[in-house]
C-alpha positions as CSV (number, residue, x, y, z in Angstrom):
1,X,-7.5,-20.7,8.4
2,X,-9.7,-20.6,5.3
3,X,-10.3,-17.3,3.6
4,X,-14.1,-17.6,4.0
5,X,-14.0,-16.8,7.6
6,X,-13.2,-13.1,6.3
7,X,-16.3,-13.1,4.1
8,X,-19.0,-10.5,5.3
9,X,-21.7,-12.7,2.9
10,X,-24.1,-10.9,0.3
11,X,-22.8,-7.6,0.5
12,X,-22.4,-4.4,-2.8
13,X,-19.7,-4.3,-4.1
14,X,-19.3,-0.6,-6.1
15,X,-16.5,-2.4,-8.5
16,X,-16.8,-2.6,-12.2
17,X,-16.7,-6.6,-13.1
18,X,-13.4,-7.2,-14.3
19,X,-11.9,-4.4,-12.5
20,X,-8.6,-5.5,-10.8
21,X,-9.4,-4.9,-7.4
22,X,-11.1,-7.7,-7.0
23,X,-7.9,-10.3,-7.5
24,X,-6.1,-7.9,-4.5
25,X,-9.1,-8.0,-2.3
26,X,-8.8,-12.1,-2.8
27,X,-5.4,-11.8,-2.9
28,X,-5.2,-10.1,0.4
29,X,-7.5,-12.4,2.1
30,X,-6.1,-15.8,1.0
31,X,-3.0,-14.5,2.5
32,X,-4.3,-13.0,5.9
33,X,-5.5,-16.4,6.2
34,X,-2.7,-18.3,5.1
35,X,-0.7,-16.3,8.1
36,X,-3.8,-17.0,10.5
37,X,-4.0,-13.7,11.1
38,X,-7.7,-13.6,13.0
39,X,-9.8,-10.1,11.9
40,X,-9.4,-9.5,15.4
41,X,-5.9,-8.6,15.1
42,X,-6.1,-7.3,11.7
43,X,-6.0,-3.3,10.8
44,X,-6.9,-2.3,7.8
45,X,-6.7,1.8,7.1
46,X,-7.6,3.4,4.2
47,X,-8.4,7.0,2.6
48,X,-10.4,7.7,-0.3
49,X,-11.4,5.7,-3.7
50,X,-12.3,3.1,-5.4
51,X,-9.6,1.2,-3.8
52,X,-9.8,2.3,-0.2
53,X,-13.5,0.7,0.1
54,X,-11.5,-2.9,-0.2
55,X,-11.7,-3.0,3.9
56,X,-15.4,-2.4,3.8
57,X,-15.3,-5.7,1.7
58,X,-14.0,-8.4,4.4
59,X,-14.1,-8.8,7.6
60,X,-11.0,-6.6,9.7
61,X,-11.0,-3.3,11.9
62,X,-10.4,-0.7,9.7
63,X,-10.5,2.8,9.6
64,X,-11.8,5.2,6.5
65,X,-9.3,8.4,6.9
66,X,-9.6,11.6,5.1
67,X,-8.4,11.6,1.1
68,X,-4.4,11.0,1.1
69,X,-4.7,10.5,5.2
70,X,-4.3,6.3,5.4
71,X,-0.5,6.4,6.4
72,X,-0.8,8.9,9.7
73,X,-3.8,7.0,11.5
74,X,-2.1,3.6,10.3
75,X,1.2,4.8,12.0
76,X,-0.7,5.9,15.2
77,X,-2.5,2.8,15.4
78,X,0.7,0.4,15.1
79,X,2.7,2.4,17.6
80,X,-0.5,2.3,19.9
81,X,-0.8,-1.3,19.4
82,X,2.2,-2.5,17.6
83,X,0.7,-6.3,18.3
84,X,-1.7,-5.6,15.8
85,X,-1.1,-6.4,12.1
86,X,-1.8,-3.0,10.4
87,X,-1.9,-2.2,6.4
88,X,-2.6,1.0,4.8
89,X,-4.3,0.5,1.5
90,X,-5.5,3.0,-1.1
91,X,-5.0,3.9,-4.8
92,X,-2.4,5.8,-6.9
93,X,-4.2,8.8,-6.4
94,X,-5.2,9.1,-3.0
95,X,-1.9,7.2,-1.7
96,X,0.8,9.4,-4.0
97,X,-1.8,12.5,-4.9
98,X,-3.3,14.1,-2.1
99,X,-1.0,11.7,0.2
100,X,2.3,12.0,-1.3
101,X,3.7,14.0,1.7
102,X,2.8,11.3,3.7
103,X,4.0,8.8,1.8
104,X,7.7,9.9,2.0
105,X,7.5,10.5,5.6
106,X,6.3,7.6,6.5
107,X,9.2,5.7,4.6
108,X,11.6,8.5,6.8
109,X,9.7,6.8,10.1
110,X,10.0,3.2,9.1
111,X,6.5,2.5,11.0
112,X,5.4,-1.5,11.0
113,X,3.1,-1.6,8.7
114,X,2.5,-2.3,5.1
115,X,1.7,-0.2,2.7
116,X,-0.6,-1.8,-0.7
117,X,-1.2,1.1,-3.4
118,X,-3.6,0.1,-5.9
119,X,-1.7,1.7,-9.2
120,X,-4.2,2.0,-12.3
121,X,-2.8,5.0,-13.3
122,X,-6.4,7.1,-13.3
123,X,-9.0,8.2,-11.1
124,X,-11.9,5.6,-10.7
125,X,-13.9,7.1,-8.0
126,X,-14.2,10.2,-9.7
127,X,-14.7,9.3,-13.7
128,X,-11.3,9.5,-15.0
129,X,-8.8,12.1,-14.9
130,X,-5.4,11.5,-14.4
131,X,-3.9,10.5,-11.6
132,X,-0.4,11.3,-10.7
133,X,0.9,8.2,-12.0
134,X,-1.0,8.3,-15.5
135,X,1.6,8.5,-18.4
136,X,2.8,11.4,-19.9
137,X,0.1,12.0,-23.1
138,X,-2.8,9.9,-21.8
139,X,-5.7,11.5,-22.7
140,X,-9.1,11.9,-20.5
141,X,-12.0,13.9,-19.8
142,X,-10.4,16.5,-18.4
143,X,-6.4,16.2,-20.0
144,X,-8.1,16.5,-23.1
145,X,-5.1,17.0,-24.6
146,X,-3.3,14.5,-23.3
147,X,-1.0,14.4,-19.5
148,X,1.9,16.8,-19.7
149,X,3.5,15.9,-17.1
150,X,5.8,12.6,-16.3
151,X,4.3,10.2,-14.5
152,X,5.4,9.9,-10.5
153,X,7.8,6.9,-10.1
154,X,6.6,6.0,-6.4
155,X,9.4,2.9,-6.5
156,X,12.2,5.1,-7.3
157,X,11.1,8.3,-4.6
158,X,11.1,4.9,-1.9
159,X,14.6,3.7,-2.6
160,X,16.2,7.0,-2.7
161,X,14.3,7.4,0.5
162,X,15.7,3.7,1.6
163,X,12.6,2.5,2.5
164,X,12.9,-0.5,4.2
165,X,10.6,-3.3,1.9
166,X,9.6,-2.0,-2.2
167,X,7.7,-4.3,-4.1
168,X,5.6,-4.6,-7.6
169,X,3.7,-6.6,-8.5
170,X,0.9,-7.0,-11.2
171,X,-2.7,-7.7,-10.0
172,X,-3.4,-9.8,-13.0
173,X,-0.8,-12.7,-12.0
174,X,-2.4,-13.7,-8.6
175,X,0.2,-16.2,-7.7
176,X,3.0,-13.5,-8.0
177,X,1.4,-11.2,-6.0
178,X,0.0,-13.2,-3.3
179,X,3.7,-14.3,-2.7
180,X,5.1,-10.1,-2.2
181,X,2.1,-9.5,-0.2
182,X,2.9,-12.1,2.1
183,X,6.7,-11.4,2.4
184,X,5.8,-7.0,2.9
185,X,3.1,-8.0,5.9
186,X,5.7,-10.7,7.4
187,X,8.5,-7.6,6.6
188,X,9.1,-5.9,10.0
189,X,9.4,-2.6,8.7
190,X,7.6,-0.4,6.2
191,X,6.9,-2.1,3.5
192,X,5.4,-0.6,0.2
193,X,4.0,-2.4,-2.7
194,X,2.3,-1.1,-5.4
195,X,0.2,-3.2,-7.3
196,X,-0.4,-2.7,-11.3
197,X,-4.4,-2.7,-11.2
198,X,-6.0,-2.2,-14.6
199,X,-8.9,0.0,-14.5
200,X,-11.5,-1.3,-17.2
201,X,-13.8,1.4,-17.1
202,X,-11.5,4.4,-17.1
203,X,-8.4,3.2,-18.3
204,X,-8.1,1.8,-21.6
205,X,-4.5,1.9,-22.9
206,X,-3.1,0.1,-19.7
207,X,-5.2,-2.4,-20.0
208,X,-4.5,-6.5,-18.5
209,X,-2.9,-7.3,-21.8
210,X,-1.1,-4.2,-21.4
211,X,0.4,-4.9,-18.6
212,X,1.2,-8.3,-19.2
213,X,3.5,-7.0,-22.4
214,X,5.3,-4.0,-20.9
215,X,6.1,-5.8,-17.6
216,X,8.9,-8.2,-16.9
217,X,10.2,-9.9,-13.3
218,X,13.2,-9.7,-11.4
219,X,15.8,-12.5,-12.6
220,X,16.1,-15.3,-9.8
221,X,20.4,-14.0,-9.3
222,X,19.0,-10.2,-8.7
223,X,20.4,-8.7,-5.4
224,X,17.8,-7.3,-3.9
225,X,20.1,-5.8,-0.8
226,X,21.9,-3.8,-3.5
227,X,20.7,0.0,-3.7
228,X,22.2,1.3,-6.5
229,X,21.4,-1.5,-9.0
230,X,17.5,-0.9,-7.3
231,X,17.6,2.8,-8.4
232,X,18.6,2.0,-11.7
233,X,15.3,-0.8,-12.0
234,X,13.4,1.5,-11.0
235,X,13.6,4.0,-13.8
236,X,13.9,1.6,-16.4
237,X,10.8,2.4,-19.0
238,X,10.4,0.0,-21.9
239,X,9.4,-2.7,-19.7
240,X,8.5,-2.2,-16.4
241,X,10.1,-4.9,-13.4
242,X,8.1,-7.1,-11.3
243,X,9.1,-8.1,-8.2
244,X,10.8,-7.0,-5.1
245,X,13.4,-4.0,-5.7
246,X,14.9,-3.3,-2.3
247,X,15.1,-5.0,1.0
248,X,16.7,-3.7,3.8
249,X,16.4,-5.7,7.0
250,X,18.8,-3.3,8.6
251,X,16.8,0.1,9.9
252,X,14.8,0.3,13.6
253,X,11.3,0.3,12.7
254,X,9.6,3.5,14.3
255,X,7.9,2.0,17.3
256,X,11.8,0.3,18.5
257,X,12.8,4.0,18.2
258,X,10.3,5.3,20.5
259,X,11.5,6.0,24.1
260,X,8.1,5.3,25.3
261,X,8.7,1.3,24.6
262,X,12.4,1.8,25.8
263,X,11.5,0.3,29.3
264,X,8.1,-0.8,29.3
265,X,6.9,-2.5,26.3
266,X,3.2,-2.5,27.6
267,X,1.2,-1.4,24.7
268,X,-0.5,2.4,25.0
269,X,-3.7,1.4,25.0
270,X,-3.4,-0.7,28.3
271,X,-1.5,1.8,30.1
272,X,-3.3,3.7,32.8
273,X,-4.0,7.5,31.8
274,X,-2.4,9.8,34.3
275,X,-5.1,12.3,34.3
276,X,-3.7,15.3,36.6
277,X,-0.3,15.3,34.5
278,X,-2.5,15.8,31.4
279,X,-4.6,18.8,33.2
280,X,-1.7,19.8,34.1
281,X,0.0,20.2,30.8
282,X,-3.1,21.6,29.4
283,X,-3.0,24.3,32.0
């Protein structure tokens, strides 16, 4: 499949030019297409941001949840329908922010789906404050004098959580991050990876040549199956690892652990709705 058969033509895009999400919203499509995934068969659920307008730019279902609220509906929607591809997209702030509860119970449910976070470390919707992954002294219109508080690690709270698939990558290198993109979606599992996206507008100490100095990748020999030595990646500061952290193939996801799909492996959707047992629960 070519990627132009998920262009919607000459549509607005809100983004400011340069801004990284445009190499993930390519990124994402050349790889939809290099799967043949068909928009048909394509979810794409997001919350609030800058970021989570990237499935109003190609063509997919998706659905627009409330702020921090991608991971529930993208859940439901897999276990309705777990033939359907489903990803959950948003940014650092609305994914690990207003959405951080959800996002470590939804590594505890091991749901299908995958999980891109657009990490520019700042709010971009809303002009600029920190986000909860900004670094401790980065200063903005409203941290005037500077974040006091240390930055969430989203990769280390997954591991110690033993999330199923965790993944960085850097939106500058598109090559790189086509390549985890395609392994998380072909994953069966959760699969989280959160994607370095400089903000140009917002943003301008982690910047693309920022990025590109305090970021290294994963050594070829790295064991990837090994939690400890993932942990200990993880929290590693001076340069920052690229790459996939932690794979494990070995966890049910959450739809094989529901006793609905036990017997029958008919999807919900196309299961006829036994009306008088639901009135009759209701009364």
């Amino acid at each position: 499949m070519d990627s132009k058969e998920y262009d919607l033509g000459q549509i607005d895009i809100a983004w400011c030019p340069g801004c990284g999400n445009y190499a993930i919203l390519n990124s994402l499509k050349q790889v939809i297409a290099e799967l043949k995934i068909s928009p048909q068969q394509l979810v794409v659920v997001s919350g609030i941001g800058q970021a989570a307008k990237i499935p109003q730019y190609f063509k997919t279902h998706y659905f627009n949840g409330l702020h921090g609220r991608s991971l529930p509906p993208a859940t439901g929607i897999k276990a309705a329908n777990p033939n359907l591809t489903v990803i959950a997209e948003s940014g650092d702030g609305d994914m690990y922010g207003e959405g951080g509860n959800h996002f470590i119970h939804a590594i505890r449910r091991n749901p299908d789906i995958t999980n891109i976070v657009h990490n520019n470390m700042v709010y971009g919707l809303t002009k600029g404050q920190a986000s909860p992954t900004s670094e401790t002294g980065f200063k903005t219109p409203i941290q005037i004098n500077g974040v006091m508080l240390n930055p969430f690690n989203p990769i280390s709270i997954a591991i110690a959580l033993d999330a199923s698939f965790v993944a960085r990558v850097f939106a500058g290198d598109i090559k790189e991050t086509k390549k985890i993109i395609k392994k998380a979606i072909q994953h069966k599992g959760y699969a989280l990876v959160d994607i370095f996206q400089p903000c140009v507008t917002f943003n301008k100490i982690n910047t693309y040549d920022w990025f590109k100095e305090h970021t290294y990748y994963l050594d070829s020999k790295y064991d990837v199956t090994n939690r400890i030595d993932a942990f200990k990646k993880s929290i590693e500061q001076n340069k920052l690892p690229l790459g996939i952290f932690y794979l494990n193939k070995n966890k049910k996801t959450f739809e094989q652990n529901l006793k609905t799909y036990k017997q029958n492996k008919k999807p919900l959707y196309k299961r006829q709705i036994k009306m008088d047992r639901i009135v009759k629960l209701i009364n």
